[in-house]
Each structure stands twice: as C-alpha cells, then as structure tokens.
C-alpha positions as CSV (number, residue, x, y, z in Angstrom):
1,X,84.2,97.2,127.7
2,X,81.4,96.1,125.4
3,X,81.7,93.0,123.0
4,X,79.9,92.6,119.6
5,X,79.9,89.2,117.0
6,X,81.3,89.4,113.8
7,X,80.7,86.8,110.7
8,X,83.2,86.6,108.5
9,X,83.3,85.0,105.7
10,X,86.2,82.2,105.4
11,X,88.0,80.2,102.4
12,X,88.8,80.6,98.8
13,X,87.5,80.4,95.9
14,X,86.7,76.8,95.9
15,X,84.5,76.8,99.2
16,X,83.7,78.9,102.4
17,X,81.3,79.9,104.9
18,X,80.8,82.2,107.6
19,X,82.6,81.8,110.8
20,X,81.2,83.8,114.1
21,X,83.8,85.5,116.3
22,X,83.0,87.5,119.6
23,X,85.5,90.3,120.4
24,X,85.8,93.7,122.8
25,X,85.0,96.7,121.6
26,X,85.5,100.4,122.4
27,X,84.8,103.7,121.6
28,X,85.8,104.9,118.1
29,X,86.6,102.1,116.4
30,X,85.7,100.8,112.7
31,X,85.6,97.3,111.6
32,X,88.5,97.5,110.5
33,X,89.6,97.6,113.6
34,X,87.5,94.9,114.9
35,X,89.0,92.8,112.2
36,X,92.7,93.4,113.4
37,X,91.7,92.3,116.9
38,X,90.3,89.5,115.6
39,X,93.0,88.3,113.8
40,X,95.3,89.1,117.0
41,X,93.2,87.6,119.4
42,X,91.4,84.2,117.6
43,X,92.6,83.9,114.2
44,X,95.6,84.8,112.7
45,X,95.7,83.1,109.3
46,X,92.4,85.5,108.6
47,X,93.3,87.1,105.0
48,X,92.5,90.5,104.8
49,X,93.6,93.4,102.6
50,X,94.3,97.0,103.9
51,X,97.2,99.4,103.7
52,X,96.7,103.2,105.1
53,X,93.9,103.0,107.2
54,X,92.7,106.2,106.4
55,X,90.2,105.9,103.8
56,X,92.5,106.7,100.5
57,X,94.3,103.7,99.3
58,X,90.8,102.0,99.0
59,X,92.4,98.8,99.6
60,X,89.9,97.3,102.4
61,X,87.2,97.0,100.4
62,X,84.6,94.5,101.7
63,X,80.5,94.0,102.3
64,X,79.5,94.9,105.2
65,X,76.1,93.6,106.6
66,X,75.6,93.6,102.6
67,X,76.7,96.8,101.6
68,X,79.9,97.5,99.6
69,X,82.4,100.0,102.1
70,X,85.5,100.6,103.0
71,X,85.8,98.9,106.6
72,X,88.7,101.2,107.7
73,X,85.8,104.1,107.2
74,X,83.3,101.9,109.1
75,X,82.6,103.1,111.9
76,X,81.0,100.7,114.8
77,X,78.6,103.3,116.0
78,X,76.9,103.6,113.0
79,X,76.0,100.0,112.3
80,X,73.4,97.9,114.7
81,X,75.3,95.5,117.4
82,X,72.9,93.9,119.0
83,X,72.9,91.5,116.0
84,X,76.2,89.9,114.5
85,X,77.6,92.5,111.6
86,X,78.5,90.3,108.6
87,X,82.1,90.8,106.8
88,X,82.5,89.2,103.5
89,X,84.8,89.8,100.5
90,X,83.7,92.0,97.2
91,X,80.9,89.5,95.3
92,X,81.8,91.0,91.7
93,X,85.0,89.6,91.9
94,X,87.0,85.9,92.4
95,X,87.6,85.3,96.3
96,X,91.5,84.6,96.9
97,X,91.0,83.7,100.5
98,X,88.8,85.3,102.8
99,X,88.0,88.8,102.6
100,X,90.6,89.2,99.6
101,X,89.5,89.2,96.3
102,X,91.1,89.3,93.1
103,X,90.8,92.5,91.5
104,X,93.2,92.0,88.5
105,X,90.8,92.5,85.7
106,X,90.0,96.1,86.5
107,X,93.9,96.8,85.0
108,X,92.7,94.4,82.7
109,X,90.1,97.0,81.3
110,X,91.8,99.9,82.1
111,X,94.4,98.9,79.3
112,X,91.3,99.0,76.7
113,X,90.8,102.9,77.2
114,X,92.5,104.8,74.3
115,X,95.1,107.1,76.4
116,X,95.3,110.8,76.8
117,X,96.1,112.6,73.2
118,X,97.1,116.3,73.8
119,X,96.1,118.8,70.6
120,X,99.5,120.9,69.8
121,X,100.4,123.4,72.3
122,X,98.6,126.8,70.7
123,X,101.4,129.6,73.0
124,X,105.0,130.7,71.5
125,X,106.4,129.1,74.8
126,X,105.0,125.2,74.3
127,X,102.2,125.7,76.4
128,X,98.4,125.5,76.3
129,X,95.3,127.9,76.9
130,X,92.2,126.3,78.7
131,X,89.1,128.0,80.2
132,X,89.7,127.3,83.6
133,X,85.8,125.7,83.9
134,X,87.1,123.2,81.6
135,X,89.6,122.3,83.4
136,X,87.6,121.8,86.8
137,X,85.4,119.9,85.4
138,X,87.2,116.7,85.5
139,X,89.2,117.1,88.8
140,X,86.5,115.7,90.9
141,X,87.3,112.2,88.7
142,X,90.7,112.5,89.8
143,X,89.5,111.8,93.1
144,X,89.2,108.3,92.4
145,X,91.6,105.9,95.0
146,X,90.2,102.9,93.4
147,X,88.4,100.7,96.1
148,X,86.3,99.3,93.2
149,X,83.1,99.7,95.6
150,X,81.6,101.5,92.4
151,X,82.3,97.7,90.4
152,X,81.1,96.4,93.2
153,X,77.9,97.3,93.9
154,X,76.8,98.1,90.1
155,X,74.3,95.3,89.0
156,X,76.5,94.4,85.6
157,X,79.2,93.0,87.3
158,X,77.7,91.9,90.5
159,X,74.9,89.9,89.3
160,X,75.2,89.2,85.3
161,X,78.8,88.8,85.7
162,X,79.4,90.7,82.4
163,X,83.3,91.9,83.0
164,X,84.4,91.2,79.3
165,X,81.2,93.6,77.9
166,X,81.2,96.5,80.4
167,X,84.0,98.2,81.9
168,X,81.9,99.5,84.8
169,X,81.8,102.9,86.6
170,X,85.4,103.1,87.8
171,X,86.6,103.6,84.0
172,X,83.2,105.1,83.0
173,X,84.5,108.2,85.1
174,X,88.2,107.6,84.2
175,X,86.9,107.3,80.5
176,X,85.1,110.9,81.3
177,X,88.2,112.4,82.7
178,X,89.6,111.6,79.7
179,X,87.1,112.5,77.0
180,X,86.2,115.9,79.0
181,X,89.7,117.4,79.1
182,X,90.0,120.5,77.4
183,X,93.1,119.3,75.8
184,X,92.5,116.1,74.5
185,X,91.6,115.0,70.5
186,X,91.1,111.5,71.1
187,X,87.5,109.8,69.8
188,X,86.4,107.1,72.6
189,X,82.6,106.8,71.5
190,X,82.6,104.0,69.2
191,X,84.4,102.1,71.9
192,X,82.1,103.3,74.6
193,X,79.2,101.9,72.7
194,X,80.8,98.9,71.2
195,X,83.1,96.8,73.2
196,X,82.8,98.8,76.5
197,X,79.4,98.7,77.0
198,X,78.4,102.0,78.1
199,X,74.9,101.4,77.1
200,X,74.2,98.6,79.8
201,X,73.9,101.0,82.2
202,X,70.2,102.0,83.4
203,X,71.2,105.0,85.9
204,X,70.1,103.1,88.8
205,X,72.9,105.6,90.9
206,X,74.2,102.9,93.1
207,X,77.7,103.5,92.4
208,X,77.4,107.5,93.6
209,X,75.5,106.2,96.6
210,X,78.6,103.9,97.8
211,X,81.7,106.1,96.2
212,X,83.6,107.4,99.3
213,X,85.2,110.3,97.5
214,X,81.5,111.6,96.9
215,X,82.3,111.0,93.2
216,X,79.0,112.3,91.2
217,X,79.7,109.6,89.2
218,X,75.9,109.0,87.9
219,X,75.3,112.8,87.0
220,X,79.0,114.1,86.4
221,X,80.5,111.2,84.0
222,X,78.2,108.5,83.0
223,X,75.0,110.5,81.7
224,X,77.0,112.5,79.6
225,X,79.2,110.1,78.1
226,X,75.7,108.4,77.2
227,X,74.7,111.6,76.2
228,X,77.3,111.7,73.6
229,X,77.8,108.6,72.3
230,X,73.6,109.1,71.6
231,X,73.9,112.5,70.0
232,X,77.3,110.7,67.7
233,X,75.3,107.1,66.6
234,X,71.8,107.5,67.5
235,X,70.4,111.5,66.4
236,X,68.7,111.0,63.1
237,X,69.6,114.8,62.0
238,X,73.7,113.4,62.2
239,X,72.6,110.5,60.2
240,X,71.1,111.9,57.7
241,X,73.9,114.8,57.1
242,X,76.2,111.7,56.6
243,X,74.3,110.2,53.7
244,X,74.4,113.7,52.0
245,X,78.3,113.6,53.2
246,X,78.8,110.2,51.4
C-alpha cells in the first residue's frame, strides 16, 4: 500500500498553521477519504465538514493544493503525490476550526433577493402557459447544491473581502433563475446594480471553472443580468425617452 503526506491546516479563527500527516493510501480514493483516515488513525479532534459523500450536498468544501473543490470529488489520482497535497478551509470566509468555515452570511444575502412573484394564471383552470424554451432555460441554475466554491474562488470576496457590496455568483445565478422565469413580474435591476453589486464583476470566469454542477454560470446568468441592468440604467436611447416621458 502506498503512503502520501497531507498538510492540513489546523485552528480557528484566532490562529493556525499547517500540520503534516503521513497516511496509507489505495486505489480509488479522494481526499476526502484521506481525511477520514486521518482523523481515525492520528487525529481525531480534526474538524471537518461533509455529509453525503457523493458530490451533491456540497458540504466538504475546502482548498486543495490552492484550488477551491469539493474533497469528496477529489480524487487522489488526479493530484501530484510525490509532494505533500495541502488541505485548508474556504479563504472567503471566517475559519470555525480547521477546515470548517463559517458560511452564515451567504443566507445572509440570500434574504436580500426580492422572491418569486408569479403574473396571474392566464388558463380557465388556474394554470399558466410557458414556451417550453423559457422554461429550460433556468433549470440548469437549479442545479446549484450550494458548496459556495463559486464565493470562493471569485476575487470579490476572496481577496477585497467585499461580502456587504456583492452578493457573488451563487445568488448572481439564483438572482437569474429568478429574473429569467417565464412567470415572474418582479423588477430586481435597481438592486442588482445598487446594493448587490452586480457591476464588480469583470467576467474573469473563475466561478464556471470550479462549479461542480458545470453551472455556465459566467455565460448563462451573470452576462445577461449585466446585460440588462446596462440596457435598463445605462442605454442613452432609454434615457432620453424618459425625459420626453416626464
């Protein structure tokens, strides 16, 4: 059986450092995995947050050798070994204790979105006519488990630390989910631009590249909210029917 070192990060929010451990491997495994024996084997007081183990309760969130993944989807044979593989906790949000991290405010901002707002049903029996393309449009957000890598790794909240200006990708594409069904009335622009920041995004496509439901997040929800928060505040042909409105 082959061994390979892990560094982990240990402690809280007040203090920590990285802490080597050297455990067996085998075939097949992810680092989630590695992690478990760890814990088993050398240190059991090692916090760590996971639930299914199958990639879609996106609770095992972590940095692995710096980049934002799940570590129960991880796999050991496609990372390098002959070095030690680093495991530290999410850096856009407070460490609780060791790999956990306090991911409280994203509820937080959630609670800022305005809700769904159905028109009136338009059929004798109480229900609705869509075009189904309309309505496949936003299943792909619905794909969403939440892991947050998308917060994560986006520049806004990982370095500049701006949480209470930008909302991030996660509710970017929940926003779009919202703003794209063929049902709903409700006008979310002025917040987009004004208190949730839409515009501080510069399309760098690093929450995409690390979404583990292949969410086209970039492309698919946050141009073309920018697109229409533009075309509603910013085209000069809107602006100038509103002075002739007023």
């Amino acid at each position: 059986m082959a061994t390979a070192t892990f560094r982990i990060w240990r402690g809280n929010r007040e203090a920590g450092a990285f802490q080597d451990y050297r455990t067996d491997i085998s075939e097949g495994m992810v680092v989630l995995d590695a992690v478990h024996r760890i814990q088993a084997d050398e240190a059991p007081d090692l916090a760590v947050r996971w639930n299914c183990k199958a990639g879609k309760c996106g609770s095992c969130s972590a940095e692995i050798n710096g980049n934002p993944r799940l570590m129960c989807m991880t796999r050991l044979d496609s990372i390098p070994l002959d070095r030690p593989v680093t495991v530290e906790p999410m850096k856009a949000f407070p460490v609780i204790r060791d790999l956990v991290t306090d991911v409280s405010w994203n509820y937080r901002a959630k609670k800022q979105i305005k809700p769904f707002k159905p028109r009136p049903a338009d059929a004798p029996d109480g229900t609705w006519r869509m075009d189904q393309r309309e309505v496949d449009r936003v299943q792909e957000f619905r794909k969403c488990i939440e892991c947050f890598l998308c917060q994560d790794i986006c520049h806004i909240l990982r370095d500049h630390q701006l949480h209470e200006e930008f909302i991030g990708p996660r509710f970017l594409v929940y926003t779009a989910a919202l703003e794209m069904h063929p049902l709903d009335t409700e006008n979310r622009l002025r917040d987009l631009k004004d208190t949730q920041g839409v515009g501080y995004c510069n399309i760098t496509r690093c929450c995409t590249k690390v979404c583990p439901e292949h969410i086209t997040i970039t492309e698919n929800a946050i141009i073309p909210l920018k697109e229409r928060v533009v075309d509603e505040f910013y085209d000069p042909i809107r602006k100038l029917l509103r002075v002739f409105q007023s």
